[in-house]
Phi, psi and omega in degrees: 000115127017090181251149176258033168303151185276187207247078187261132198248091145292127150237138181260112161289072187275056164278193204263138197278140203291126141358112173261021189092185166242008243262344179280349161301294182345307184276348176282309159301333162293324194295320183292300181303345172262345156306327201283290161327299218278271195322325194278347169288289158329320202279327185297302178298344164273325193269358189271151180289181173278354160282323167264012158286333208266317169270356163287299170318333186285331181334273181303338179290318196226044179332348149238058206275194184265148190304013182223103160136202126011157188020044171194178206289154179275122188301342192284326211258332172239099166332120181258358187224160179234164191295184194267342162321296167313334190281327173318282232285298186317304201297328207289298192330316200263134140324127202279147179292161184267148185256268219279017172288335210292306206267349168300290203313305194303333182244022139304314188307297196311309177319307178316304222276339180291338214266305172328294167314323195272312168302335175302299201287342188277326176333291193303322165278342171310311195236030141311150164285326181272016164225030143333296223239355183223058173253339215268014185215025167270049190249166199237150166173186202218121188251203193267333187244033167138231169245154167272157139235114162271138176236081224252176178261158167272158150287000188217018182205069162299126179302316186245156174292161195298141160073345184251185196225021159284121187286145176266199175280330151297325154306320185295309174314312154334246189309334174274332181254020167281303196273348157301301198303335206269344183306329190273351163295147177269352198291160161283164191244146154231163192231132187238142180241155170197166199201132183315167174260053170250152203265172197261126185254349187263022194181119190274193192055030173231130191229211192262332189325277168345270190311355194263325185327314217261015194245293192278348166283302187300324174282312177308323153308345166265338162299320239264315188297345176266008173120317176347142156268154171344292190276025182242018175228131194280298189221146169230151157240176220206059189270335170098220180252031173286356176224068179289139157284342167208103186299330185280297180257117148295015206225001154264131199333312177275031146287338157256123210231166168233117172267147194214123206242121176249100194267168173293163183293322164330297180308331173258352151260043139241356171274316176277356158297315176319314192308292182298308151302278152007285188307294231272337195263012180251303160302335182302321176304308201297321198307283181351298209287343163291324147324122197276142191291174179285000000 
């Protein structure tokens, strides 16, 4: 008997299986590097004593702790003292430090090195030729605040024209081959004008105050032309006649003079403390007069 069942045909394809990726190497290679990971810790964690276990562990608790104690280096395993035999035998070994020598010994030096300058400078006018004719209006010493050098007037030969702040040439030749020398020194300099005591008549509001400021400002612009540097001079001033060198006649030439000072390290720092005062009590001033009164 006859059935009309269909008829169905399967076909199996055996062809090659679809590209499954790359993406399990990826995990795979994690997989290895945290095994890899894993041994080597055990292995580290078999070979360490129980002492750098006991600070591997202070780590992880407290991982920003201090380099001495728990998470940080052991006082046993980096000395912070070295014993005490050793520490006796270092101190005998090292020269005990000097306390109260240190700033004597620096101003010894310094003395020396002034004492140096001052033979220099006196050296260079004896036997330079050109301060042949003027050495006699030259001195050099050495005082409580550094070295001096004075540069006094002739009656007949003035460093500035009368009543003025003009350098003469002779002068300039001074003070410029002055300032090679002074130059090789680190101390600061200060510059003094000073002016006889006949009163200054040529003008009025100009008194010798002025004229000695500005006579000693003008040798400072001849240092500065000879090599000074700019910042090696500490203070220029003005005493006018007030500190005369010859007190009996005021009317003598070598009352007018330019002093050039190569100071002690003291010396110039109390000239920028005077300075630094001045200044805060000239704001202290400005401040007052803005302040409305009460």
């Amino acid at each position: 008997m006859k059935t009309n069942q269909p008829i169905i045909i399967k076909k199996v394809n055996k062809g090659g299986h679809k590209h499954h990726g790359g993406s399990w190497k990826v995990a795979f290679a994690d997989f290895a590097i945290a095994m890899m990971a894993f041994f080597m810790v055990m292995w580290l964690a078999n070979s360490a004593t129980p002492q750098q276990k006991h600070y591997i562990a202070g780590h992880f608790k407290d991982p920003g702790g201090a380099l001495i104690g728990p998470g940080g280096a052991d006082s046993a395993l980096i000395p912070l003292e070295a014993p005490k035999g050793e520490k006796e035998k270092e101190s005998k070994d090292l020269p005990s430090a000097p306390q109260g020598d240190v700033l004597q010994q620096a101003a010894e030096l310094e003395k020396q090195r002034l004492q140096i300058l001052a033979n220099r400078l006196n050296k260079m006018v004896e036997e330079n030729s050109a301060f042949q004719d003027i050495k006699e209006q030259i001195h050099v010493d050495i005082v409580p605040e550094g070295v001096r050098v004075q540069i006094f007037d002739e009656e007949n030969r003035p460093m500035f024209l009368g009543g003025q702040a003009q350098v003469q040439p002779f002068a300039r030749l001074i003070l410029q081959k002055f300032a090679t020398v002074i130059a090789k020194v680190p101390n600061k300099v200060s510059v003094t004008g000073h002016t006889d005591g006949i009163p200054y008549a040529g003008r009025p509001n100009y008194t010798n105050w002025e004229l000695s400021t500005d006579r000693a400002n003008a040798a400072r612009r001849q240092l500065v032309a000879g090599g000074l540097p700019v910042d090696q001079i500490a203070k220029v001033e003005g005493l006018a006649d007030s500190l005369l060198l010859d007190q009996r006649d005021p009317n003598n030439p070598i009352n007018r003079r330019i002093n050039i000072i190569v100071l002690k390290k003291s010396a110039s720092d109390a000239i920028e403390q005077s300075a630094l005062a001045t200044e805060l009590q000239d704001i202290a001033d400005e401040v007052n007069k803005e302040l409305p009164d009460n």
